[in-house]
N, C-alpha and C positions, 0 to 999 in steps of 0.2 A: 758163885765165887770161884769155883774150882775149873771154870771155865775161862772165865777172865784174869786167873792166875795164869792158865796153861799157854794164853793167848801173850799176853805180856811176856812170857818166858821163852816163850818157842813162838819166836817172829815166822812166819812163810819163806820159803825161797826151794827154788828150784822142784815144783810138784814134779814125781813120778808116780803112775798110772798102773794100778796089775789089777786083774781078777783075783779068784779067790786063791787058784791054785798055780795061773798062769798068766800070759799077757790079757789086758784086759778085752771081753768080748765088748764089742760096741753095737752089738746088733740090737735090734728094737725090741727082745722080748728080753734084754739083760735087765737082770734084777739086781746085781750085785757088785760092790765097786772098791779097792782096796787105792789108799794114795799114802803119797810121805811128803814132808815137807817139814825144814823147820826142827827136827828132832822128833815128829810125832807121825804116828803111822796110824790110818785110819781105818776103820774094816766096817761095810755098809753093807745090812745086806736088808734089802727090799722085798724080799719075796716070800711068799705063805711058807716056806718051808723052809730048815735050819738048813746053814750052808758054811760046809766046813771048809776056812781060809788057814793056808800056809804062809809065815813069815818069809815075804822073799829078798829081804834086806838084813845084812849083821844085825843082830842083836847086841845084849837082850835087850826082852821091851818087857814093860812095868804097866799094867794097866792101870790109867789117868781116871776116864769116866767110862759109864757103858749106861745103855740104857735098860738093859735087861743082861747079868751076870752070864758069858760066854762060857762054854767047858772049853781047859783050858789044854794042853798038854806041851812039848817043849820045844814043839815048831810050830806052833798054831793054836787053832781054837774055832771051836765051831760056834757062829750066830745063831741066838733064839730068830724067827720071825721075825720080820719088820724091827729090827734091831741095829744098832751103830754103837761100835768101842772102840774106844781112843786109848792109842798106848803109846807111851813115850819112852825115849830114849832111858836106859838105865844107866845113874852113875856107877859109882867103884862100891863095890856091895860091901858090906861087912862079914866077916865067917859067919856069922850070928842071925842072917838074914834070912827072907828067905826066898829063894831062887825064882827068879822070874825067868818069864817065858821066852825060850829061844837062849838061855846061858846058857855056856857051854862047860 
């Protein structure tokens, strides 16, 4: 459900492309794959081993879904293995709330 919410809500347009920390590698042993679109910023990472991704777009971002809980910190967040989290654009937060990743 929380997928076909996210879809319905955050239509696609205009995908940009980064690696975790930089433009993205395209080489054949890249494991790892960061996109935006839509309000939703996506962080993939492929490979046997965690791979810490930096937000390279304004914030902040709320994470939506993950498939295995990333550690998180206020630019980023490092993937467990063979892991993918989805994070979406944050509204207008409340005092009361609590800070997501990438507020400033």
């Amino acid at each position: 459900r929380e997928l076909l919410n996210l879809r319905r809500t955050h239509r696609p347009s205009g995908f940009r492309f980064y690696g975790p920390q930089s433009p993205p590698d395209t080489g054949e042993e890249s494991r790892s794959l960061a996109w935006v679109s839509g309000g939703l910023y996506v962080m993939s990472n492929a490979s046997w081993d965690p791979v810490r991704f930096t937000f390279q777009e304004e914030g902040p971002w709320v994470m939506a879904v993950s498939t295995v809980a990333p550690e998180t910190s206020s630019n980023g967040a490092t993937l467990a293995p063979r892991s993918t989290v989805v994070w979406r654009r944050a509204e207008r937060l409340s005092p009361l709330a609590p800070r997501p990743c990438g507020a400033q």
